[in-house]
N, C-alpha and C positions, 0 to 999 in steps of 0.2 A: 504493500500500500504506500509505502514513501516514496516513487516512479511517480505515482496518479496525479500528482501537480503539474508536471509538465504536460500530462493527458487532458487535464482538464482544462487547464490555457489553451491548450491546440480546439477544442473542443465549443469552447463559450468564443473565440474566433469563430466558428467556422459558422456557431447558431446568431452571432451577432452577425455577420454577412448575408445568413440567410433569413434575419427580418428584416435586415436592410431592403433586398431583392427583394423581397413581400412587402414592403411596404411601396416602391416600385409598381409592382406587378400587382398583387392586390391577391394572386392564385397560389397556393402554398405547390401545389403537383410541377407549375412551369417556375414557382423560383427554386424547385428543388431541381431543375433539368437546368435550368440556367448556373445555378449553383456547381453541376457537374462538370459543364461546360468549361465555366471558368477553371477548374480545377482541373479539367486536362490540358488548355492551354497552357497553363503552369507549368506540368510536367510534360511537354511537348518534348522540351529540348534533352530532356532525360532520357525517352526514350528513342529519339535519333541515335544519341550519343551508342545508345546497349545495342542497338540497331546498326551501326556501324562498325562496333564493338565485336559484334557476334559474325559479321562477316571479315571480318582482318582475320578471327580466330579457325572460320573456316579458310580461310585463306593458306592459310597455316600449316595445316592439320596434315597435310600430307609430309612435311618435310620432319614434324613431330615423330608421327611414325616410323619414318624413314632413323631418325636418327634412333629410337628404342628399339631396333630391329638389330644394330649394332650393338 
């Protein structure tokens, strides 16, 4: 239970955002779709980056094996 501060900050963000967007919008279902929204533009560039990431790795992966064959 002593973690749950930092949970709970992340949290009354994320509900203070989402009466912000309803106060906005006035529709709790479309500020919770908008609420999403926002939140994967957020992490857009995160998942380019593992996206990228994960083909260098396949890129890779044969010279791996080649060398553990040795």
């Amino acid at each position: 239970m002593l973690g749950l501060g930092i949970f709970q900050a992340l949290l009354n963000g994320i509900g203070s955002i989402l009466a912000w967007i309803y106060g906005l919008v006035g529709n709790f279902g479309v500020s919770i779709i908008i609420l999403t929204l926002l939140i994967r533009i957020v992490l857009l560039p995160l998942g380019v980056k593992q996206i990228k990431s994960m083909g260098a790795m396949q890129a890779i992966q044969p010279k791996i094996k080649e060398i553990q064959k040795k």
